[in-house]
BAKOL-984188 format. One record per residue (C-alpha): x, y, z; residue number from 1. Coordinates in pm, whole numbers. Example, Ala and Ser with C-alpha at 12.3 -4.5 7.8 and 13.67 -1.06 7.14 Angstrom:
GURO        X        Y        Z   pos
GURO     1230     -450      780     1
GURO     1367     -106      714     2
REM end
This chain:
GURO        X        Y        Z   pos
GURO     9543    -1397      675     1
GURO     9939    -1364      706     2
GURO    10115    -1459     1026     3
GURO    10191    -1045     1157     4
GURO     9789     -981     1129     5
GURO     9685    -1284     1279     6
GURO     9980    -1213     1590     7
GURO     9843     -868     1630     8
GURO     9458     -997     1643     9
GURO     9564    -1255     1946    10
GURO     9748     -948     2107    11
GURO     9421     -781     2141    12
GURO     9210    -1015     2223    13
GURO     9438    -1093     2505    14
GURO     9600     -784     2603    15
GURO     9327     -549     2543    16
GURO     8981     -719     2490    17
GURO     8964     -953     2819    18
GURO     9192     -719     3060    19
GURO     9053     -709     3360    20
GURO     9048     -306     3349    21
GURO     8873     -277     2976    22
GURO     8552     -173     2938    23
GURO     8329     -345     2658    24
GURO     8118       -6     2692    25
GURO     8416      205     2566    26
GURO     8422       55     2290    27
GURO     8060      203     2187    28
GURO     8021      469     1910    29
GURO     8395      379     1809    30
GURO     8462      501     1446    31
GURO     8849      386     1325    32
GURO     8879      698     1055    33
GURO     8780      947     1386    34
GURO     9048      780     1596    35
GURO     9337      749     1369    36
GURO     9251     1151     1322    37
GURO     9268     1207     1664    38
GURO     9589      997     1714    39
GURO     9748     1204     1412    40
GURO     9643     1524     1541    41
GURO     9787     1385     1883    42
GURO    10102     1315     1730    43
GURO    10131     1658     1525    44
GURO    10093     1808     1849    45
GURO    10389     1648     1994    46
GURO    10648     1696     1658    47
GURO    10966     1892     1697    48
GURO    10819     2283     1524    49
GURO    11111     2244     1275    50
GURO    10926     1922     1150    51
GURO    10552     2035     1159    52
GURO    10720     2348      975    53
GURO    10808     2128      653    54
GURO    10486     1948      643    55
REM end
């Protein structure tokens, strides 16, 4: 593993995974290729209309 993935594992394990606010339970049913849909479609939503226009 190279040095960036194994830096951005350790910031979620600590950051994310044992914050005191985060819920193991969210985590359940979680599908990657649904949520990187939803965040594109999130960020579509939020692009300038001249850009989304040219896509």
């Amino acid at each position: 593993m190279d040095k960036y993935v194994n830096m951005e594992v350790d910031e979620l394990v600590h950051n994310i995974l044992l914050a005191n606010d985060f819920e193991l339970e969210d985590l359940l049913g979680f599908n990657a290729e649904t949520a990187i849909k939803k965040m594109d479609k999130s960020e579509a939503a939020l692009a300038p209309s001249s850009l989304s226009a040219d896509a």
